[in-house]
MOPAC internal coordinates of N, CA, C and O (Angstrom, degrees):
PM7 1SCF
backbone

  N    0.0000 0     0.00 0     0.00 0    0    0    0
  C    1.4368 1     0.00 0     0.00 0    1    0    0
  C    1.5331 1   108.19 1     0.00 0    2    1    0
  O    1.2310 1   124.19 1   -50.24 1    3    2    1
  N    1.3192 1   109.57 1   129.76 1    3    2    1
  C    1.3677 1   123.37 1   162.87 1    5    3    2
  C    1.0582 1   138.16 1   -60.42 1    6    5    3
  O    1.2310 1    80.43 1   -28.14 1    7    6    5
  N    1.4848 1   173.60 1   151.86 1    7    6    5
  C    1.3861 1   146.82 1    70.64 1    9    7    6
  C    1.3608 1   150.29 1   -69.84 1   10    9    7
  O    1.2310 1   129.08 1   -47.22 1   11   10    9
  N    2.0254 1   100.10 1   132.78 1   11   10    9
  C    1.2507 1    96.30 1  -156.48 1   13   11   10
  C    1.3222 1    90.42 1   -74.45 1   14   13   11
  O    1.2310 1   133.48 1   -15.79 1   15   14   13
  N    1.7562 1    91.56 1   164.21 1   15   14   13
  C    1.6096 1   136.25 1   174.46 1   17   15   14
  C    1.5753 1   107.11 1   -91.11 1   18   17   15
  O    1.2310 1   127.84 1   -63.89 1   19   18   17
  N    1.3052 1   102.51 1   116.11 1   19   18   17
  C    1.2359 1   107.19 1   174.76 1   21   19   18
  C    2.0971 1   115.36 1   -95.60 1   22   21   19
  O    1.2310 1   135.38 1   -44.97 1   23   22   21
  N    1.4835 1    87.84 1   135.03 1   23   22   21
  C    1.6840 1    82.76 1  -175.21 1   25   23   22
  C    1.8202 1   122.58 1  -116.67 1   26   25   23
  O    1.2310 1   126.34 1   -53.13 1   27   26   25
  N    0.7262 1   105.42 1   126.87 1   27   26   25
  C    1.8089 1   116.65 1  -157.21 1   29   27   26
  C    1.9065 1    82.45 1   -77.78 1   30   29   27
  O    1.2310 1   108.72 1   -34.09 1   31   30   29
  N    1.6931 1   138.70 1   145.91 1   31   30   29
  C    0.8588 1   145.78 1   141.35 1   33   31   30
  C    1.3704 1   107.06 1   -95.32 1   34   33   31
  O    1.2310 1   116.03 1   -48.16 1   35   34   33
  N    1.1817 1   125.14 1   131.84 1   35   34   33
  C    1.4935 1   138.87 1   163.78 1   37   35   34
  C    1.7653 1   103.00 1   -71.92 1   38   37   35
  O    1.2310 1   129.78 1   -55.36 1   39   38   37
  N    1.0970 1    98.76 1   124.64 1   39   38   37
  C    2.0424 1   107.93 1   159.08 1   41   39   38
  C    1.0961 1   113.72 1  -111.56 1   42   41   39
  O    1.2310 1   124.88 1   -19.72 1   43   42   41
  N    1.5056 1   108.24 1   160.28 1   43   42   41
  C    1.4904 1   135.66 1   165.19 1   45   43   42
  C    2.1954 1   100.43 1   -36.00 1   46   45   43
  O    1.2310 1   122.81 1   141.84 1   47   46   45
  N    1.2504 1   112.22 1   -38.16 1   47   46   45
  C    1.6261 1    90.69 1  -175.13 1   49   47   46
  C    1.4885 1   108.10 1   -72.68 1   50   49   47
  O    1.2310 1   126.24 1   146.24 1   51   50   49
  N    1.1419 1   105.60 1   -33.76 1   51   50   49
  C    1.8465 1    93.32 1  -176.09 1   53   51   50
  C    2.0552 1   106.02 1   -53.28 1   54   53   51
  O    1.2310 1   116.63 1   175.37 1   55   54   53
  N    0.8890 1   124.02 1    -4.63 1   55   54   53
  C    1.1105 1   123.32 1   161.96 1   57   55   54
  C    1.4416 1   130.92 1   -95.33 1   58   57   55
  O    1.2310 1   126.70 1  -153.17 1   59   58   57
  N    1.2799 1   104.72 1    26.83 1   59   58   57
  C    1.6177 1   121.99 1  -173.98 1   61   59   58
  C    1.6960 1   106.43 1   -99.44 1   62   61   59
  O    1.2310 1   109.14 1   145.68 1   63   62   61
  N    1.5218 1   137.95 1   -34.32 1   63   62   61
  C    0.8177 1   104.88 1   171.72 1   65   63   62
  C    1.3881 1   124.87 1   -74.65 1   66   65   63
  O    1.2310 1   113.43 1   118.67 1   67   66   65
  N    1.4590 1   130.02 1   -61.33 1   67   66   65
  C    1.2780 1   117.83 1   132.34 1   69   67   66
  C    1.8086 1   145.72 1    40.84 1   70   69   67
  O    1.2310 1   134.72 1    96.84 1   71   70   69
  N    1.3657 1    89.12 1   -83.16 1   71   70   69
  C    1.5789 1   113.80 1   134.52 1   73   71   70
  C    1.4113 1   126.88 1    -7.81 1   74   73   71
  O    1.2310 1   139.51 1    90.01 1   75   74   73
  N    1.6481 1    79.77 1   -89.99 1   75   74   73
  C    1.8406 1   108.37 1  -173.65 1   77   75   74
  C    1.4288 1    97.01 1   -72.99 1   78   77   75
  O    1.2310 1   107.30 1   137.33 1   79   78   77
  N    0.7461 1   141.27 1   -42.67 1   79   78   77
  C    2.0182 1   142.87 1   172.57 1   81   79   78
  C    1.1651 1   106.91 1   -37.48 1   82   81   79
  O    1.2310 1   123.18 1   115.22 1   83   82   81
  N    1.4179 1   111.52 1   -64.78 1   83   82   81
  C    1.8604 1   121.91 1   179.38 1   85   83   82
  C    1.2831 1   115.93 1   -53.20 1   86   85   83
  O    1.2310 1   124.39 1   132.77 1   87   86   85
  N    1.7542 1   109.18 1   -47.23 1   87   86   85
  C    1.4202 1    93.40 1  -179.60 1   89   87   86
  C    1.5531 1   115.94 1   -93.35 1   90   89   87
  O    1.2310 1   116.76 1   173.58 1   91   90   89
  N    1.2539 1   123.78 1    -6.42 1   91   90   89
  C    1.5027 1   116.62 1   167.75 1   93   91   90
  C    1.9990 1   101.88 1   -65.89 1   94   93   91
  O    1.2310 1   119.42 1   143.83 1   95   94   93
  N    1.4514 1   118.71 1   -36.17 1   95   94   93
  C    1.0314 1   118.11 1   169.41 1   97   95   94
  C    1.8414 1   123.12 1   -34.97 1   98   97   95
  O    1.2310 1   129.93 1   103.53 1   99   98   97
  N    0.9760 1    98.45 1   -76.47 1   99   98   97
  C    1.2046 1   132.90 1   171.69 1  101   99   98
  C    1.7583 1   108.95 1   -33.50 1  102  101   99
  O    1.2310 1   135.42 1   120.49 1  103  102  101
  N    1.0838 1    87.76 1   -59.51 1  103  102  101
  C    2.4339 1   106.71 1   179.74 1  105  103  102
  C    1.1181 1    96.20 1   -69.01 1  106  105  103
  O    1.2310 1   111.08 1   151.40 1  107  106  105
  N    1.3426 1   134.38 1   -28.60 1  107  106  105
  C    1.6634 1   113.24 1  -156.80 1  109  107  106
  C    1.3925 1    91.02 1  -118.62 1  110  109  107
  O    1.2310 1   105.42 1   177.12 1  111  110  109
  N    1.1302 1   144.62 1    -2.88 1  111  110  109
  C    1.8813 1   166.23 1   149.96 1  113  111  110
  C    1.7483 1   118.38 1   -83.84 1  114  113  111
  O    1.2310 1   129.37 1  -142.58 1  115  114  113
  N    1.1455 1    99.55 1    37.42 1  115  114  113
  C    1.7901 1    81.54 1  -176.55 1  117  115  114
  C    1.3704 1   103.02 1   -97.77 1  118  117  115
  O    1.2310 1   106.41 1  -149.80 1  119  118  117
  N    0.6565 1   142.86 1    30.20 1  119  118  117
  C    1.5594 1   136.85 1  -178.13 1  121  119  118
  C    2.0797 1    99.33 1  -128.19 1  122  121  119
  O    1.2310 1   123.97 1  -178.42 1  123  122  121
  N    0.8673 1   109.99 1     1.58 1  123  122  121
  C    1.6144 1   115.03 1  -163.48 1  125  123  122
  C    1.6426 1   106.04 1  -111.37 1  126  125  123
  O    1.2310 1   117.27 1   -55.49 1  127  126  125
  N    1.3846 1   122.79 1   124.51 1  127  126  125
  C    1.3939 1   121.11 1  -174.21 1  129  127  126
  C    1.1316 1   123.12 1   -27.30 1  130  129  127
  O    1.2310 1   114.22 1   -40.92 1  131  130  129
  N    1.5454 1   128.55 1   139.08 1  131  130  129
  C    1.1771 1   118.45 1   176.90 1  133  131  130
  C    1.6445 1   124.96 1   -81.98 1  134  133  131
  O    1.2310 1   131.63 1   -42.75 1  135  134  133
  N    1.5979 1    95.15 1   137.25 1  135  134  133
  C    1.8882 1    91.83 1   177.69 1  137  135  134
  C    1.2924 1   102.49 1  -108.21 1  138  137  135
  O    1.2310 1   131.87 1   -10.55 1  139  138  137
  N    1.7633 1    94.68 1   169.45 1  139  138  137
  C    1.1630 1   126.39 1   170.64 1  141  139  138
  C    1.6461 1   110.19 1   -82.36 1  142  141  139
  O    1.2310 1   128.36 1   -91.88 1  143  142  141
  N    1.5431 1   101.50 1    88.12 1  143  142  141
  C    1.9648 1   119.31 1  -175.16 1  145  143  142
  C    1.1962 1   112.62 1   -96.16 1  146  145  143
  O    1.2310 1   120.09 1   -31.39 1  147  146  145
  N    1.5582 1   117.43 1   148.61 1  147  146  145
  C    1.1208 1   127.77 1  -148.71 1  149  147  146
  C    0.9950 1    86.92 1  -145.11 1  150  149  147
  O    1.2310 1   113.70 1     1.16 1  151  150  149
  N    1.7144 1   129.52 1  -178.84 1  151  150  149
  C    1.5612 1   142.51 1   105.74 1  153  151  150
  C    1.6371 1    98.75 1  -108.08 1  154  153  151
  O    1.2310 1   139.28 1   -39.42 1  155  154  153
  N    1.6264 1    80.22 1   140.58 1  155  154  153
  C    1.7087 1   113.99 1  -175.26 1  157  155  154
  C    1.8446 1   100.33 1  -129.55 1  158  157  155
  O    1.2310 1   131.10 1   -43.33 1  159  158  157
  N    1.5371 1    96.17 1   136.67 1  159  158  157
  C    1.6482 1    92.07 1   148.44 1  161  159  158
  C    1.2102 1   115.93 1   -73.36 1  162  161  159
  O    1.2310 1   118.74 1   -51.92 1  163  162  161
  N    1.4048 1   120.00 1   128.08 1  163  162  161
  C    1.4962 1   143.56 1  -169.42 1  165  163  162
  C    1.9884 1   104.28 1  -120.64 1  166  165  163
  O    1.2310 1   131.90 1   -16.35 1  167  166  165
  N    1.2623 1    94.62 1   163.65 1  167  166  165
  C    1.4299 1   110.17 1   175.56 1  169  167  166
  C    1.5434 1   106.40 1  -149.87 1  170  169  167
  O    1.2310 1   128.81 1   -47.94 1  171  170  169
  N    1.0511 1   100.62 1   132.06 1  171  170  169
  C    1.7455 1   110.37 1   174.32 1  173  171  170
  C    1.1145 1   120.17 1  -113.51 1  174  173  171
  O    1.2310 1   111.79 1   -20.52 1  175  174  173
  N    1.3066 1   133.08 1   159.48 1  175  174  173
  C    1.4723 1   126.06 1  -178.29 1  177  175  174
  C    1.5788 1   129.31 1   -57.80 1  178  177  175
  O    1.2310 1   119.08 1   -88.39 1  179  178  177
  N    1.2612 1   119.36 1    91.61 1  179  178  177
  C    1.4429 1   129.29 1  -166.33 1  181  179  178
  C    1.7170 1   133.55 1   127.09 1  182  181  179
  O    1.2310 1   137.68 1   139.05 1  183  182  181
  N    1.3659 1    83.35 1   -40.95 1  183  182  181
  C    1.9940 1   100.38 1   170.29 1  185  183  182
  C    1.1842 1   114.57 1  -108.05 1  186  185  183
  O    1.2310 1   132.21 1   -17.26 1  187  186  185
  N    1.0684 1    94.02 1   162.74 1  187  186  185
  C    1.9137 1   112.40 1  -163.98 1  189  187  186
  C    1.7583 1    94.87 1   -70.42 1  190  189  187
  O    1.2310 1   124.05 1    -5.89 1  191  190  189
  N    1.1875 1   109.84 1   174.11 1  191  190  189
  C    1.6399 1   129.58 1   159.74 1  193  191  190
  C    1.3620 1   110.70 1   -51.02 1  194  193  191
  O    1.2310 1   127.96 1   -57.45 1  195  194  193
  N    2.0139 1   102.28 1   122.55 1  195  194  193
  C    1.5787 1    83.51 1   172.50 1  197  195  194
  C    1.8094 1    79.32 1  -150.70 1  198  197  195
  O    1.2310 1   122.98 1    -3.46 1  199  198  197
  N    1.4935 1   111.90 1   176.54 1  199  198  197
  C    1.5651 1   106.61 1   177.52 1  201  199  198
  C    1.0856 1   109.96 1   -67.64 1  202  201  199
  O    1.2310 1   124.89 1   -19.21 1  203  202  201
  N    1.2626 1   108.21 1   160.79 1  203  202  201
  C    1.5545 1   111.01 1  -178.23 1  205  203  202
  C    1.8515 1   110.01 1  -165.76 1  206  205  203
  O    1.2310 1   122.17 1    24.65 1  207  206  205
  N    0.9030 1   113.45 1  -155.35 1  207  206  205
  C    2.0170 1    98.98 1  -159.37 1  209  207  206
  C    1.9956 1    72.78 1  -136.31 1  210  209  207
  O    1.2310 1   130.50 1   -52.96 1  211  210  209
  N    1.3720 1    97.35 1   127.04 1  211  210  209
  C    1.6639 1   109.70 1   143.32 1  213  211  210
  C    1.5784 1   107.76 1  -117.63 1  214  213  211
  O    1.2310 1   127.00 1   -36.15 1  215  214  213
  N    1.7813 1   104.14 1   143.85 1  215  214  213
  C    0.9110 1   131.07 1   169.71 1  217  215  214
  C    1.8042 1   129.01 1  -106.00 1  218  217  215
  O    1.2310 1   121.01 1   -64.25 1  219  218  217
  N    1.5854 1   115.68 1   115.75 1  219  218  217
  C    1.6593 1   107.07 1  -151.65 1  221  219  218
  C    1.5416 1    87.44 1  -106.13 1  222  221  219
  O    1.2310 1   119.04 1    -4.07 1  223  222  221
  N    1.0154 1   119.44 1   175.93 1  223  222  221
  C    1.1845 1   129.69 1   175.03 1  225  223  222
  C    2.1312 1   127.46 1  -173.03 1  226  225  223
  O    1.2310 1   134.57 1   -73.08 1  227  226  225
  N    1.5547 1    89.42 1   106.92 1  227  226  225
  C    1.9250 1    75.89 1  -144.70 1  229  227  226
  C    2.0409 1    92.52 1  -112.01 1  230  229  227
  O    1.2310 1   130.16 1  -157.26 1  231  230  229
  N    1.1586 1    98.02 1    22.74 1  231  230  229
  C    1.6032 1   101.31 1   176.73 1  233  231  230
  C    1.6045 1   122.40 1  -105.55 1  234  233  231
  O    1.2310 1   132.24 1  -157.83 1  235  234  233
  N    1.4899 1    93.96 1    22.17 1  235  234  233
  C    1.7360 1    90.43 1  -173.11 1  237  235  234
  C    1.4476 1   131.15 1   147.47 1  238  237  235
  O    1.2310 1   113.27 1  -130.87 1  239  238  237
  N    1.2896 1   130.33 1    49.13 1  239  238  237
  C    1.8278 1   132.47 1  -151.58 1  241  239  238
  C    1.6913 1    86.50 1   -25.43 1  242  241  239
  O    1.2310 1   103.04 1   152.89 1  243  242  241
  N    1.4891 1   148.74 1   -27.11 1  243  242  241
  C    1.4216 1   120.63 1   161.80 1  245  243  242
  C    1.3343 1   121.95 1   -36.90 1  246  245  243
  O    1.2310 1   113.50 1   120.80 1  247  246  245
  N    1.4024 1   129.90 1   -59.20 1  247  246  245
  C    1.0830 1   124.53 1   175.88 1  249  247  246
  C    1.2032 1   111.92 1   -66.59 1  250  249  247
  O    1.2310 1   108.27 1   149.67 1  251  250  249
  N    1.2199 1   139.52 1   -30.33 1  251  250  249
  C    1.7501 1   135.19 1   164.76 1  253  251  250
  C    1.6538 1   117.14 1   -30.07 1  254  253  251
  O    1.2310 1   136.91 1   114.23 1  255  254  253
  N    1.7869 1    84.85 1   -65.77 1  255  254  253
  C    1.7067 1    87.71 1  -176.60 1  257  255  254
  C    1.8682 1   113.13 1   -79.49 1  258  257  255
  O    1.2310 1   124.56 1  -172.53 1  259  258  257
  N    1.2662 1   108.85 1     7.47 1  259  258  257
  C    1.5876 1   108.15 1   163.18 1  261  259  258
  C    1.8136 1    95.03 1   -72.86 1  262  261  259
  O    1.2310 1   132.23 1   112.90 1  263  262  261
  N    1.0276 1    93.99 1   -67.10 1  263  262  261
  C    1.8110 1    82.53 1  -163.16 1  265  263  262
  C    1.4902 1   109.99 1   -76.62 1  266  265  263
  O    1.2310 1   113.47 1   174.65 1  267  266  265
  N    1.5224 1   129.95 1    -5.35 1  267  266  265
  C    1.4631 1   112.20 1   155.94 1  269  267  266
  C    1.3745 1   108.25 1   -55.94 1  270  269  267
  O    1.2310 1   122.90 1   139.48 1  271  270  269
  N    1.6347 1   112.05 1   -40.52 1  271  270  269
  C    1.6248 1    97.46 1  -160.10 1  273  271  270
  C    1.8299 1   103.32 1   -72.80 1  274  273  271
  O    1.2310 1   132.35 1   110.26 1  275  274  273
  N    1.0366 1    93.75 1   -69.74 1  275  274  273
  C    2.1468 1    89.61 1   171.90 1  277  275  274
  C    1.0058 1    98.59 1   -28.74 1  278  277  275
  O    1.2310 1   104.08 1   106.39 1  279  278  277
  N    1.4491 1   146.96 1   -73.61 1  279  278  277
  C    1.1942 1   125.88 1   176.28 1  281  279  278
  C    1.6204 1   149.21 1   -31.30 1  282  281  279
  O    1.2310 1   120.43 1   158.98 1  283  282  281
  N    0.6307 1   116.78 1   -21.02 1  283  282  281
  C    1.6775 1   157.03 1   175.78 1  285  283  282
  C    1.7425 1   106.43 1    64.70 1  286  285  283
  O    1.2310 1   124.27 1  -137.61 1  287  286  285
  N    1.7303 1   109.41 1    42.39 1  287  286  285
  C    0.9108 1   105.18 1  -168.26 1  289  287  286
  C    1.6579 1   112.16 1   -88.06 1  290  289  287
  O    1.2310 1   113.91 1   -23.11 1  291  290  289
  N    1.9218 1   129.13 1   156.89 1  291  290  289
  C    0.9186 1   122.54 1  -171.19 1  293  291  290
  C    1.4883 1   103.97 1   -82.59 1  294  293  291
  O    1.2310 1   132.70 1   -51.61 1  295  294  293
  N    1.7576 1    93.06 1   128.39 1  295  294  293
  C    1.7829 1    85.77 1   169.38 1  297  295  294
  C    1.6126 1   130.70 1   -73.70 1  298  297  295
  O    1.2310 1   123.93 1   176.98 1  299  298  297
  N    1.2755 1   110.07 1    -3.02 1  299  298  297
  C    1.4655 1   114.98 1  -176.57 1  301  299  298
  C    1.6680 1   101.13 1   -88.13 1  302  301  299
  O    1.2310 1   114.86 1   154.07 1  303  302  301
  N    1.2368 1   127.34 1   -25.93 1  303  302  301
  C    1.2680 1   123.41 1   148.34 1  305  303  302
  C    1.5034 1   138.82 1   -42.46 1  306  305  303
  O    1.2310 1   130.39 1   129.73 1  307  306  305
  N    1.4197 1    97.55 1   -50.27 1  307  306  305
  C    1.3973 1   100.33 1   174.83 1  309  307  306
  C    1.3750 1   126.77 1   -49.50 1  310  309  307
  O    1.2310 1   119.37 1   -66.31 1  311  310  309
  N    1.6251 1   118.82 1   113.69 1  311  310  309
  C    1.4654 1   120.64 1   161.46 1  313  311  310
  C    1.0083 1   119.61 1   -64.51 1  314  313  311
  O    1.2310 1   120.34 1    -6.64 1  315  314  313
  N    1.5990 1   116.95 1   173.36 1  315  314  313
  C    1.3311 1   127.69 1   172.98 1  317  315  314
  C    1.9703 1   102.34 1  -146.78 1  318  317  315
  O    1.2310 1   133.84 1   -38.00 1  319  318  317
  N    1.3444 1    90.85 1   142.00 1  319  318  317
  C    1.4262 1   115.65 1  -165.88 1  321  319  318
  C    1.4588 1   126.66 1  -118.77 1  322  321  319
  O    1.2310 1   107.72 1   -56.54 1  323  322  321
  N    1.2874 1   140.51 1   123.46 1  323  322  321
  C    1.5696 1   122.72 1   175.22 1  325  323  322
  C    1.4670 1   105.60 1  -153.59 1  326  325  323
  O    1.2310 1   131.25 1   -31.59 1  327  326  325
  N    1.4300 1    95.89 1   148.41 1  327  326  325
  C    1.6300 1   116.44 1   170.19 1  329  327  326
  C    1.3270 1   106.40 1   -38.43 1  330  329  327
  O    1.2310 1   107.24 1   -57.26 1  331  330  329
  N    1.2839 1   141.39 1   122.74 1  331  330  329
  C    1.1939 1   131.28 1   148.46 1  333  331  330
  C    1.8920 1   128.62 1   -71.80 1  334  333  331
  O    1.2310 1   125.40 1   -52.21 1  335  334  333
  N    0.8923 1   107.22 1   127.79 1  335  334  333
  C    1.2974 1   107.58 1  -160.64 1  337  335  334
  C    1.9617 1   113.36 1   104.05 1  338  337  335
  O    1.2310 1   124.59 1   168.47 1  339  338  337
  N    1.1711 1   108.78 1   -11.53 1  339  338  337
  C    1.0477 1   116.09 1  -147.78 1  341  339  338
  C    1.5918 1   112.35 1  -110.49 1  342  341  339
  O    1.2310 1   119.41 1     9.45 1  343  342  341
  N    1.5071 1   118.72 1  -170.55 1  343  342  341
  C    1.4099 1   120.42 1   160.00 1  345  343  342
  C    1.1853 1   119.75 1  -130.53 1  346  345  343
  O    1.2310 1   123.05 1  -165.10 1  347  346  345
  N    1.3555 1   111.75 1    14.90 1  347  346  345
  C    1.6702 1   119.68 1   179.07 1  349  347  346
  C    1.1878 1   105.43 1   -97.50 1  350  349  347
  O    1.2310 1   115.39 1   -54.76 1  351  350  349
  N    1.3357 1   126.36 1   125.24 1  351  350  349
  C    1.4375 1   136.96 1   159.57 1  353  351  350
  C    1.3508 1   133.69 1  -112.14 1  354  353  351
  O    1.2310 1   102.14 1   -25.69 1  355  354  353
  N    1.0928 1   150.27 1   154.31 1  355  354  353
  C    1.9202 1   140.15 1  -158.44 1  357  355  354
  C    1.6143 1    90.16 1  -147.61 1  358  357  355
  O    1.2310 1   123.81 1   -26.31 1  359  358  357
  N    1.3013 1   110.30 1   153.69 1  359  358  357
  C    1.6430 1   120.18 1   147.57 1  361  359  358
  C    1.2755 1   101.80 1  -123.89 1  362  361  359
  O    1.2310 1   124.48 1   -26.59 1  363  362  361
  N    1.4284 1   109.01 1   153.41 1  363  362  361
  C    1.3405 1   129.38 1   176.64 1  365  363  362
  C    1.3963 1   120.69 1  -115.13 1  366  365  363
  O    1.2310 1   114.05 1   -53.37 1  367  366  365
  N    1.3409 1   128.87 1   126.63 1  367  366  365
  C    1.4219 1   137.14 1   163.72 1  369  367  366
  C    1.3059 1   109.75 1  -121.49 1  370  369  367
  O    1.2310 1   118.35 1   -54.62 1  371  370  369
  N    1.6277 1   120.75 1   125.38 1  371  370  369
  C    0.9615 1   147.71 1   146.84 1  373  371  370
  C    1.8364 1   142.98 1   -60.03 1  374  373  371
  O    1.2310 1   110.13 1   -44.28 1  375  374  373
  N    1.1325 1   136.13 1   135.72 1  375  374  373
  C    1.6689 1   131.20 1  -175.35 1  377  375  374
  C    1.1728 1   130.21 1   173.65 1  378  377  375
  O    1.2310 1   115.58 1    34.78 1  379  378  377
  N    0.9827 1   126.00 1  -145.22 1  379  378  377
  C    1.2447 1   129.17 1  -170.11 1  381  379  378
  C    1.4974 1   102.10 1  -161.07 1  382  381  379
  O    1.2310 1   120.65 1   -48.91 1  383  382  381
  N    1.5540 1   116.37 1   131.09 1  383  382  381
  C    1.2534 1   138.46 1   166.93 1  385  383  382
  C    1.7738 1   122.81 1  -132.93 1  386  385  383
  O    1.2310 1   124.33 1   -46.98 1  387  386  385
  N    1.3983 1   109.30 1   133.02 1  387  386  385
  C    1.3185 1    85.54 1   159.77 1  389  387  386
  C    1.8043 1   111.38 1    75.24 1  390  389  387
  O    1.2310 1   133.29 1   176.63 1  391  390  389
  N    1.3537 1    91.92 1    -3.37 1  391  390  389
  C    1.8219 1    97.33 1  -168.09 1  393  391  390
  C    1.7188 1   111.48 1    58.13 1  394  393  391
  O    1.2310 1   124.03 1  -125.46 1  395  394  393
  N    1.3683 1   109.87 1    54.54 1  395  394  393
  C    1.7722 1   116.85 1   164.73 1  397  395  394
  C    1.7942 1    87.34 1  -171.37 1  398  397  395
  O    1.2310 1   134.81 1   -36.25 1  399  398  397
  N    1.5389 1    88.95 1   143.75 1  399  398  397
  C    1.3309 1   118.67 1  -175.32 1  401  399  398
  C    1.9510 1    88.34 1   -47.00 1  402  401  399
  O    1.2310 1   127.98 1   -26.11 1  403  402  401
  N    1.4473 1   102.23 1   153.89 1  403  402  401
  C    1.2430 1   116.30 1   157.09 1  405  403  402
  C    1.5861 1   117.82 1  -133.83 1  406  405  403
  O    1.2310 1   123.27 1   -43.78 1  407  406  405
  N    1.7040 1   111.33 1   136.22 1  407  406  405
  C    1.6271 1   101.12 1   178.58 1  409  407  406
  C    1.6920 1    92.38 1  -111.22 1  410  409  407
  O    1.2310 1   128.41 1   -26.77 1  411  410  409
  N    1.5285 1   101.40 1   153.23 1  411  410  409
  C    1.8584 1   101.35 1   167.52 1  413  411  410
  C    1.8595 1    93.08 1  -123.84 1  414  413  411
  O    1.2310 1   129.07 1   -41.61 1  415  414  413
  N    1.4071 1   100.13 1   138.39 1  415  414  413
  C    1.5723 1    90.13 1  -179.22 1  417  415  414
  C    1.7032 1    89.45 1  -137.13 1  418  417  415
  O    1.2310 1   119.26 1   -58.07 1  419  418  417
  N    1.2255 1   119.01 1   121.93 1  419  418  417
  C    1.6563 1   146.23 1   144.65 1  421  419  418
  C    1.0899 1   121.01 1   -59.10 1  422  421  419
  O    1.2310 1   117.03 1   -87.29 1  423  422  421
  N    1.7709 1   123.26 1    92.71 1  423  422  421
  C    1.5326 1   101.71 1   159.20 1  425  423  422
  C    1.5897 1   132.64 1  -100.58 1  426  425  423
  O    1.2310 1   117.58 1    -4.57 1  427  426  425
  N    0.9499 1   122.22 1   175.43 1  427  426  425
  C    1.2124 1   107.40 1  -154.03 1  429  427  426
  C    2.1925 1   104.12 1  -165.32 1  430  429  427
  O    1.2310 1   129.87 1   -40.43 1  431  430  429
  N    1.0259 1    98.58 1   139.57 1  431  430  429
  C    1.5835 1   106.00 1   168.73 1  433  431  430
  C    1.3993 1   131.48 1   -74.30 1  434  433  431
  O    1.2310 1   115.84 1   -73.29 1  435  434  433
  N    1.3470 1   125.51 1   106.71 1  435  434  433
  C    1.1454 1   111.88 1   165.36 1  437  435  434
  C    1.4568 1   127.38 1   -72.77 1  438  437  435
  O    1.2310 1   116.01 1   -26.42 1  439  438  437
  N    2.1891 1   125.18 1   153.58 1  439  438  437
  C    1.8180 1    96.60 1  -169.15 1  441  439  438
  C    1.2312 1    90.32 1   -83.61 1  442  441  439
  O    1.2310 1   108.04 1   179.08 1  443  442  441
  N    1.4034 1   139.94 1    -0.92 1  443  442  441
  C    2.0495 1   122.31 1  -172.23 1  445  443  442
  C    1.5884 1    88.44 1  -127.52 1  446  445  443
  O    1.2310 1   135.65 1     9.03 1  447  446  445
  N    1.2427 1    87.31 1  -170.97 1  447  446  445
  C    2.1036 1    93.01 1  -167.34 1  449  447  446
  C    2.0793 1    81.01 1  -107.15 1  450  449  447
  O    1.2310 1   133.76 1   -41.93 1  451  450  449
  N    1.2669 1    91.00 1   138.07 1  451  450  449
  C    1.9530 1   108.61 1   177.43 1  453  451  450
  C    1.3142 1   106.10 1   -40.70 1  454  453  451
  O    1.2310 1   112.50 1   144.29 1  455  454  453
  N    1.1580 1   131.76 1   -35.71 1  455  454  453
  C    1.7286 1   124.12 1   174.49 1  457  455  454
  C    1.3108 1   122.10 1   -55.95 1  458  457  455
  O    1.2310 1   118.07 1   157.40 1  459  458  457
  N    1.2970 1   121.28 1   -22.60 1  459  458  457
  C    1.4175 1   123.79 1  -165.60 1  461  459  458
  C    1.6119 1    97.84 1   -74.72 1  462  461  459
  O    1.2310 1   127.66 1   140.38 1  463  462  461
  N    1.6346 1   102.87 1   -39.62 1  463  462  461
  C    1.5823 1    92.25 1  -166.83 1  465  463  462
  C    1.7496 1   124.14 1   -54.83 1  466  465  463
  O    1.2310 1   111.38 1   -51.81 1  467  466  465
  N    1.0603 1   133.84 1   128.19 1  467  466  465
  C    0.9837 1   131.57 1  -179.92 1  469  467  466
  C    1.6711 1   119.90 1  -150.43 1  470  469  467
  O    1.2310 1   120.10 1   180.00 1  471  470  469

C-alpha cells in the first residue's frame, strides 16, 4: 500500500506581507539613501523560512549605518563578510520589521585582497 504525497505550491500571495514591509519601509524612509530592495526568502533565528525584504547598499557603509540605525538594528550583531582572495567585502544586519525578517547588507572595498591578512 501506497501513500499519496501531498504537495503544497507556493504563490505570488505568500509574498504579500513582505510586500507591505518594503513598502511601509520605503514611506516611512524617504529621505534615507536609496537601496537595492528585494524580497528574499529569509530565516531568522528560531523560525523557519518565510519572505522577507533585503536591503543592499553598495555606495558607502555610511549609508549602511543610516538604515541600520532607522532600522533599529543591533550593531554588535552586525557581521562582516569578504571574498577571500578578493576585495569585496559586505556587512550584514539582521531583524525584524513590519513582522518579516529583515536583511541590511553593506558592500564595501577592501584596499588589499582578504588573503593577505594574516
Amino acid at each position: 500500500m501506497t501513500t499519496a504525497e501531498t504537495t503544497t505550491t507556493a504563490t505570488a500571495g505568500g509574498q504579500a506581507d513582505a510586500a507591505r514591509a518594503l513598502l511601509a519601509l520605503l514611506t516611512t524612509n524617504p529621505d534615507l539613501p536609496t537601496p537595492n530592495a528585494g524580497l528574499h526568502e529569509l530565516r531568522t533565528s528560531g523560525r523557519p523560512w518565510m519572505w522577507g525584504v533585503r536591503l543592499a547598499l553598495h555606495d558607502g557603509l555610511d549609508q549602511f549605518e543610516q538604515w541600520r540605525a532607522a532600522l533599529d538594528l543591533d550593531p554588535a550583531a552586525v557581521d562582516q563578510k569578504w571574498q577571500l582572495g578578493g576585495t569585496l567585502a559586505w556587512l550584514i544586519a539582521r531583524g525584524t520589521a513590519y513582522g518579516v525578517p529583515i536583511e541590511l547588507v553593506g558592500y564595501y572595498e577592501l584596499p588589499e585582497p582578504a588573503d593577505t591578512w594574516a
